[in-house]
N, C-alpha and C positions, 0 to 999 in steps of 0.2 A: 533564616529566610530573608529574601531581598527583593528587590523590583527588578525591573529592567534592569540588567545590566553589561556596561557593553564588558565584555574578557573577549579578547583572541580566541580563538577556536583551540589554537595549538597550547594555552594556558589548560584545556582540558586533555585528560590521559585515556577516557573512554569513547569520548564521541566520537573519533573518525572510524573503530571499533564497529561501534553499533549503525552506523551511516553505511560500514561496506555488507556488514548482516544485511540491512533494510533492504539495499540495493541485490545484492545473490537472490534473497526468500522473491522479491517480485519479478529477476528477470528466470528463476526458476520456475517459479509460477505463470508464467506468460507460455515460455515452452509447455509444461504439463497442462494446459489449459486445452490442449492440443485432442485429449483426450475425454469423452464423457465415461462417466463409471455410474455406476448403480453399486450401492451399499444401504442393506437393510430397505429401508422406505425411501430413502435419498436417493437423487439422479442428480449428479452437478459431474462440473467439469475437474480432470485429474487436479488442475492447480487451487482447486480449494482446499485439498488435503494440507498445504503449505501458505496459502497466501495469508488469514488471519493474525499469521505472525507477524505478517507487515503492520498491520493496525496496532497492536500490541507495541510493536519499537516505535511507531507514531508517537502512539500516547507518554510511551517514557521519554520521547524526546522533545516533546511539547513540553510535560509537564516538569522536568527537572532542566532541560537545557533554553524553553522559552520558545516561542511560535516564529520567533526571525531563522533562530537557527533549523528548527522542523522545517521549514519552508523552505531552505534553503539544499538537505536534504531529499524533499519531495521533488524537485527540478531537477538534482542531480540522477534521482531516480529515473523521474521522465526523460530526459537526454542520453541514459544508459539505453532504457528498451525503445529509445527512438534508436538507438546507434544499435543495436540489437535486430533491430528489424529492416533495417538498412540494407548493413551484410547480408542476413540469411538470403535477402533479393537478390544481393547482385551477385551468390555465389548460386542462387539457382537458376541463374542468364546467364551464368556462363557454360559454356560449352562442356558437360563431364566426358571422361576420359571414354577412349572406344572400349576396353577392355570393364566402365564400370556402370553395372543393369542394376542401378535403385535412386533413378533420375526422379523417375513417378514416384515413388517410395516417397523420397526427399520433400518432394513436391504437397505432396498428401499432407505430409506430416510438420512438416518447416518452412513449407514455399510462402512468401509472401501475398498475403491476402490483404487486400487494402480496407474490406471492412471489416475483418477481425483486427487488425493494426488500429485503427481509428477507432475502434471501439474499445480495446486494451484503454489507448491511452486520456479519450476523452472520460472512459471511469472512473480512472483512476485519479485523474487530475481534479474531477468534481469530488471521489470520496475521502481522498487523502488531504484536502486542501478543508472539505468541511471538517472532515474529524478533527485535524489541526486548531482550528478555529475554536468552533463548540469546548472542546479540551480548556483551549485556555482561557474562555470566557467565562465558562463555569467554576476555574482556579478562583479567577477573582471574585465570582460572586457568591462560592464559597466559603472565601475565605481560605482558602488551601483545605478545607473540611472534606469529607467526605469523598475520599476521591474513585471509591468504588464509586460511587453515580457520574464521575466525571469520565472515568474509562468507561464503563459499559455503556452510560448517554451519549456518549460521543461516536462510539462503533457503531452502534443501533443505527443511528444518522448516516453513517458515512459508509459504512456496508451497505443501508439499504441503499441508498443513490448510485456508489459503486454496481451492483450487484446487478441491479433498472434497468441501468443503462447501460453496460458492457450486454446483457443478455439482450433488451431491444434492439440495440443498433448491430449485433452480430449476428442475430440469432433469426428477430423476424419475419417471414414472410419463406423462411430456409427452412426451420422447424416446423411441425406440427403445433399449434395455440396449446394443447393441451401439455403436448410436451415441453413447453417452452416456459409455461405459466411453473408446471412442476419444478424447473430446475431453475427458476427465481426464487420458489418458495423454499426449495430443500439447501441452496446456496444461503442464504437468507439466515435462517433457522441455523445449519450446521455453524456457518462463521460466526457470527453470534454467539450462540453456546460455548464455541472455544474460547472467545472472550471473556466468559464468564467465568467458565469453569479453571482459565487461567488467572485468574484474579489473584487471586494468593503468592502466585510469581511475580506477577508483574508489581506487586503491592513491595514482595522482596528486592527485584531489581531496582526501583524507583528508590526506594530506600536506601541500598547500596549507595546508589549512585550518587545520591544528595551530599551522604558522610563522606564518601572519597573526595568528590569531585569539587566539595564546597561551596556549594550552588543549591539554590532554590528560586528560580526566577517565573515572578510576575510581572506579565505581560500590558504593563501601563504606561499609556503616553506612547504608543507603536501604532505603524501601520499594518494591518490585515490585509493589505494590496497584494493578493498573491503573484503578482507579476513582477516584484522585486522579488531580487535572486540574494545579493550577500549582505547580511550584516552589517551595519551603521556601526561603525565603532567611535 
């Protein structure tokens, strides 16, 4: 195990790996978000079937690569489904072809909504930045112990905030209260649960990753400034 420490990015063999995973599971989740579903008791949005796996590569890259490098990750994230939501705009302003009828279709489904975008991304950036955080504070005040409490205490937090505030600021005054209240609660509950009940994985992968990668990094004498982007080396 070790503290801080600065290595190159490119000294490691898996991290840019699991940083392009991180990046696909959210900007697919942003498109499938597109869609609400009902399944059994649950009403959430199509992208919860996929997004929990984000939190999940959060936590292993907090917890074996260290909260500069997660953070650094997390921005790249966010300026993905910022460039993400950019295009889908400016190709639904532009003019489609005379021969092609799924203008509105597009629009419905992909067009550029400025408070679903704003809402995407100010969730995200409160839940993925808290998880990060909670993650690695709890390493050290663990002791590296216990780290099932540090993955599931850290989702709890950063799901719930995620989950708040992407359904308030997208959803409010649009929805029904009841139905709106419902698909925080069941978002909530389902993402969570998968966290849990993935535990055993991510308990595997974190582990993998330690022995390969030769890294166990604790997050001491860092800043938590989530507004720095690259690594201090």
């Amino acid at each position: 195990m070790s503290e801080n420490k600065s290595i190159p990015d490119t000294n490691f063999r898996y991290f840019d790996v699991i940083m392009a995973l991180f990046v696909a599971v959210l900007l697919i989740s942003n498109l499938a978000s597109t869609k609400i579903v009902s399944l059994w008791m649950f009403t959430f949005d199509g992208g919860t079937i996929l997004f929990p796996l984000s939190y999940i590569f959060g936590d292993v890259l907090t917890e074996v690569y260290g909260y500069q490098r997660s953070r650094k990750v997390i921005w790249t994230g966010f300026g993905a489904a910022l460039l993400m939501s950019l295009v889908l705009w400016v190709v639904q302003e532009m003019p489609p072809a005379t021969d092609w009828p799924n203008q509105l279709a597009y629009e419905s489904l992909l067009g550029f909504v400025p408070r679903i975008v704003l809402a995407s991304l100010v969730a995200y950036f409160g839940g993925a930045f808290s998880n990060a955080f909670i993650m690695s504070k709890l390493k050290i005040k663990t002791k590296g112990k216990f780290l099932w409490v540090r993955t599931i205490g850290s989702t709890l937090v950063g799901e719930g905030i995620d989950t708040a505030i992407f359904c308030m600021v997208a959803f409010y005054g649009v929805l029904p209260n009841e139905l709106l209240i419902s698909i925080i609660i069941s978002n909530y509950i389902f993402k969570s649960g998968v966290e849990i009940l993935f535990t055993p994985i991510t308990y595997a992968i974190i582990g993998f990753l330690k022995k390969r990668e030769q890294v166990d990094v604790y997050d001491t004498g860092i800043s938590y400034n989530p507004f720095r982007y690259f690594v201090k080396e």
